[in-house]
Steps between C-alpha positions, in 0.01 A plus 500: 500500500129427544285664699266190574337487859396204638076473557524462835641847545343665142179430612505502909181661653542900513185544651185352737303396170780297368597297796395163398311235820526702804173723453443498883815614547507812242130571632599551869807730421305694271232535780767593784645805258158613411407524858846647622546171719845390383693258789911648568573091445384285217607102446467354182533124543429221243622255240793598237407716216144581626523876446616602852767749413264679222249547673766634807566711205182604388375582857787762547453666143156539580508697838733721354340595205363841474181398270407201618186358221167389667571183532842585709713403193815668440471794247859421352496853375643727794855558622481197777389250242740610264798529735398109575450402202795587390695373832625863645197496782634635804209429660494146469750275605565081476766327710593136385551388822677150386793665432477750759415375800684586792485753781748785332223435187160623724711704706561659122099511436435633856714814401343535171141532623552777714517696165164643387367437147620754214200511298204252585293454830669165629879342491395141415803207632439160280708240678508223324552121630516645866499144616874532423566742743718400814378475863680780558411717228139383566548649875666789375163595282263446744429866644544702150245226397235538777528906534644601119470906401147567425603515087701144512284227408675132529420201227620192581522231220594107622443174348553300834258683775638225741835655495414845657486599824162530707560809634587604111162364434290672746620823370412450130095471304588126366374472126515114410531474111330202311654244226335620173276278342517308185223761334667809589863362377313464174374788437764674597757346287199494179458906541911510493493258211283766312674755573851352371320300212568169577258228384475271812192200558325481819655178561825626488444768740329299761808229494727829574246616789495186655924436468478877662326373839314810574776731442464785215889584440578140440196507269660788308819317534339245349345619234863699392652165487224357281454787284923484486450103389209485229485823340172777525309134396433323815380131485434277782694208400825754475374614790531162736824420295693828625372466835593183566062408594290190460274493211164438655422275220738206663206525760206497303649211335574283803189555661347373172719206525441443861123519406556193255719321738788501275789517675735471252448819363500661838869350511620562146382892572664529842829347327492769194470767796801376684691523159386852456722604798147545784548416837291179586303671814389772308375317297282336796447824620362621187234172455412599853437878440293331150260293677443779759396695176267221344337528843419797526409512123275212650314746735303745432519802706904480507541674157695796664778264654632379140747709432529395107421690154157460349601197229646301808222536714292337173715226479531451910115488475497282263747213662333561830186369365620164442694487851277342793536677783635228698775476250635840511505478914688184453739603231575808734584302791697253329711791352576680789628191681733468225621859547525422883719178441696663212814606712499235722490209217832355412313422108286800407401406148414173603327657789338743264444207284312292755236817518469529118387156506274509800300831338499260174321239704299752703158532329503078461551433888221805533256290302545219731746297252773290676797675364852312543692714388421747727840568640338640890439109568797391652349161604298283300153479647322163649241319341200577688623853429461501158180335481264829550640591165471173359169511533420824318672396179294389188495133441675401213387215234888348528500263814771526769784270498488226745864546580469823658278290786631386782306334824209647649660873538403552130146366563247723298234498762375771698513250833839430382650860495349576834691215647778607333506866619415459875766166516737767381375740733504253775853365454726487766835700463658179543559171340553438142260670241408304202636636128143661319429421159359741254152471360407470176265822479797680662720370202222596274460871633921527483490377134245757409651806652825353298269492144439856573815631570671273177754361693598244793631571782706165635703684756175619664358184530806314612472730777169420597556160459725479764352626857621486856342184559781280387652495831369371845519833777756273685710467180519862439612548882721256466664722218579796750800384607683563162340870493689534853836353345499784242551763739732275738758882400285679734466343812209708684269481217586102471440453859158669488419307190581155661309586823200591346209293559299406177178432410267423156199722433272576198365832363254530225701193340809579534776339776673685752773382680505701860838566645553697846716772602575681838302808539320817210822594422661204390144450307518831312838469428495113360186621308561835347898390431489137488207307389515527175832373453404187756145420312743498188797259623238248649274486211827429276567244778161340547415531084153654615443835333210513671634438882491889721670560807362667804674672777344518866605577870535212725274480795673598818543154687725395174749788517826478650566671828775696413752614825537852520545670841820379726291308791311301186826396405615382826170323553524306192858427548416373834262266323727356292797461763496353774832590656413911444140364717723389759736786508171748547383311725828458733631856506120614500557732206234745341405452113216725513 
């Protein structure tokens, strides 16, 4: 049988020099033996894998040993570091307290520290993952924990600080451990890779740092797996392929192709991703965490937050040149609303889709193109709105098409376009709107944007053909009824529907239909559980994609007075009855 060992016990720390990101920590207990100030009660608290029980280990070999060096590291060389090293210490004791962690368990340790240490100075208690410890067994520790012997010292190892008592807490020295960073995961693993003579690239060891989160045994874990896979010749590519990682380069290709507005590869990439098995958000999450590198590649003075080898950071400098600013800050937003609507979206690739085509479109709309295929427009923009734009295009030798004219709202004048924008302004909410026509330099700047991305988009500009303004406002109310039909099943919500009172308003172009409701809590419900699917039957009703829906309280004097209390009843049947008047008023009863 083998005698392999696995690195993450081969090579765990031994001593102060070798614990790997939690200098602070090793400085403080080296300064505290030095000085003779050691605590009865230590808690070690922090993330998984951090180094919480070796240095719990380290601490105790070190008061103990009879030759401590100058630098309070262990000598390894007398009888106490001997006897621990080769696990007969009875001076040194650990307690997994997961498995043993009821009252008869510390009742157990309470009787064992009354014993005095055999050979070294202190009897050293290592309970580890105390947080498992009953309320009981917690109460039963208390007073050996606040007034132990004078040679029992107490170390206390937890990943979940939350879990422990206060009064446990007030009793210990708290040492919070860090996450190890990307660097010293590294060079950790690189010095073991030396050691074992294994030829591993810096790329492949800072994909294994990162996959480790901060935590050095599932770096060594890790790396055993790897090094188990590929051989002593590690190579990044085997390296992604074993662990199941994105290849960066998917990213530096999209952003290239989101650069050059070409969607289509943006698509055909995110498709050969799906087929490789990836989940689709983490594949958003990774274009988010890519632009958050080319921006601080951007910026100088943020060198030390890019966590990436040397020939990365080349290339990240290198792409990040060619990014505007404003792009990157876009792209980032746009991504993480994607990751936000991920779980809630009944179509995530189409949803992830939409925002692969929107960062394909995002450095046009930035340089003040009109872009219709942006797929954030959800309805197709008036004329005077486009006309700003309009006029920063270059004119073109070819001459508009007449067709595309249409009455005086496609007018070319300045005079013209004024009129045009404050009539729109101006326009009551009711009455019936006239249809707009599209102008011929908006046609012009549409077919342009289309030459540059090599292919039409009819679908688009159906959509933006049609507008809300093929309906008079007293048409579309006049189309609420059948929205209250479709929910004639539930009677309460059909009732409020039908009593609503409606009205017409305008927005920044687009139509709202206003409907009221009772009180704030019939509003919050209809619009955090409701709206949506109400906006969505009427539109399908009215054939407007671009008609909204509004909810809002009605005023007080149009709410029903609704009978609660025993004399309002009486009152208002009274009202309604004259025979129950008359009997009151004979036998002189009391409906108060």
């Amino acid at each position: 049988m083998s005698d392999y060992i696995v690195s993450a016990r081969k090579y765990r720390p031994d001593s102060f020099e070798t614990l790997v990101g939690q200098e602070n920590i090793a400085r403080t207990l080296k300064n505290s033996i030095k000085r003779g100030q050691l605590a009865h009660a230590y808690l070690f608290c922090g993330p998984r894998g951090v180094g919480k029980t070796s240095t719990a280990r380290i601490f105790a070999k070190t008061i103990n040993c009879a030759d401590p060096g100058p630098d309070m590291e262990p000598c390894g060389k007398c009888e106490s570091c001997l006897s621990f090293a080769e696990g007969r210490s009875y001076c040194i004791h650990e307690l997994d307290a997961a498995s043993n962690n009821g009252v008869d368990d510390i009742k157990a340790l309470i009787d064992q520290v009354r014993i005095p240490p055999q050979t070294g100075k202190y009897s050293v208690y290592i309970i580890d993952e105390v947080h498992m410890l009953s309320s009981a067994a917690f109460n039963a520790f208390l007073k050996t924990l606040e007034e132990p012997p004078g040679y029992a010292i107490f170390i206390l190892a937890t990943t979940e600080k939350h879990k422990i008592l206060p009064t446990i807490l007030s009793r210990c020295q708290t040492y919070d451990f860090n996450r190890i960073t990307v660097e010293g995961i590294v060079g950790n693993l690189k010095s073991i890779a030396e050691k074992e003579g294994i030829d591993i690239d810096d790329e492949s060891l800072h994909v294994i740092a990162m996959k480790a989160d901060g935590a050095m045994r599932d770096a060594l874990t890790i790396f055993d797996q790897t090094v188990a896979f590929c051989g002593r010749t590690v190579r990044y590519a085997e390296v992604i392929k074993n662990l199941n990682v994105l290849d960066y380069e998917y990213s530096f290709a999209l952003t290239d192709a989101f650069l050059a507005g070409d969607y289509r590869t943006a698509f055909l990439k995110f498709d050969e991703i799906l087929s490789k098995g990836f989940n689709a958000l983490h594949f958003v999450s990774a274009l988010s965490s890519h632009f958050r590198d080319l921006l601080v590649s951007r910026t100088s003075g943020l060198e030390a937050l890019l966590e990436l080898p040397e020939s990365l950071k080349k290339r990240y400098s290198e792409q990040a040149g060619r990014c505007p600013l404003q792009f990157l800050y876009e792209a980032m937003n746009i991504t993480v609303q994607c990751e936000s609507s991920y779980r809630a979206s009944i179509n995530p690739r189409f949803l992830i889709e939409l925002t692969l085509m929107r960062l394909s479109t995002l450095v046009t709309r930035l340089q003040g193109q009109p872009v219709s295929s942006a797929p954030s427009e959800h309805t197709a923009p008036s004329g005077p709105a486009v006309q700003p734009e309009q006029a920063a295009q270059p004119k073109s030798s070819t001459p508009p098409e007449p067709s595309v004219q249409a009455g005086p709202a496609a007018s070319s004048s300045p005079d013209a376009r004024t009129d045009a924008e404050t009539s729109g302004q101006e326009r009551k909410t009711t009455g019936r709107r006239k249809p707009r026509a599209a102008s011929a330099s908006s046609a012009f700047s549409l077919n342009t944007f289309m030459d540059k991305q090599q292919e039409s988009v009819p679908d688009v500009q159906e959509d933006k053909a049609s507008g809300p303004g093929d309906m008079s406002d007293e048409e579309i109310l006049a189309k609420w009824p059948e929205l209250v039909a479709m929910y004639a099943s539930k009677p309460r919500l059909s009732n409020t529907l039908s009593a609503s009172r409606l009205s017409m308003t305008e927005r920044d172009g687009t139509r709202y239909l206003v409907f009221n409701v009772l009180n704030a809590a019939q509003k919050d419900w209809v619009e955090s559980k409701l709206l949506h699917e109400l906006e969505g039957k009427f539109k399908q009703i009215c054939g407007i994609p671009g008609i909204r829906l509004m909810v809002d309280i009605a005023p007080e004097e149009d709410r029903p007075q609704t009978v609660y209390m025993p004399s309002e009843k009486a009152r208002d049947l009274m009202s309604r009855n004259d025979e129950v008047r008359s009997l009151v008023s004979d036998f002189g009863l009391d409906v108060k």
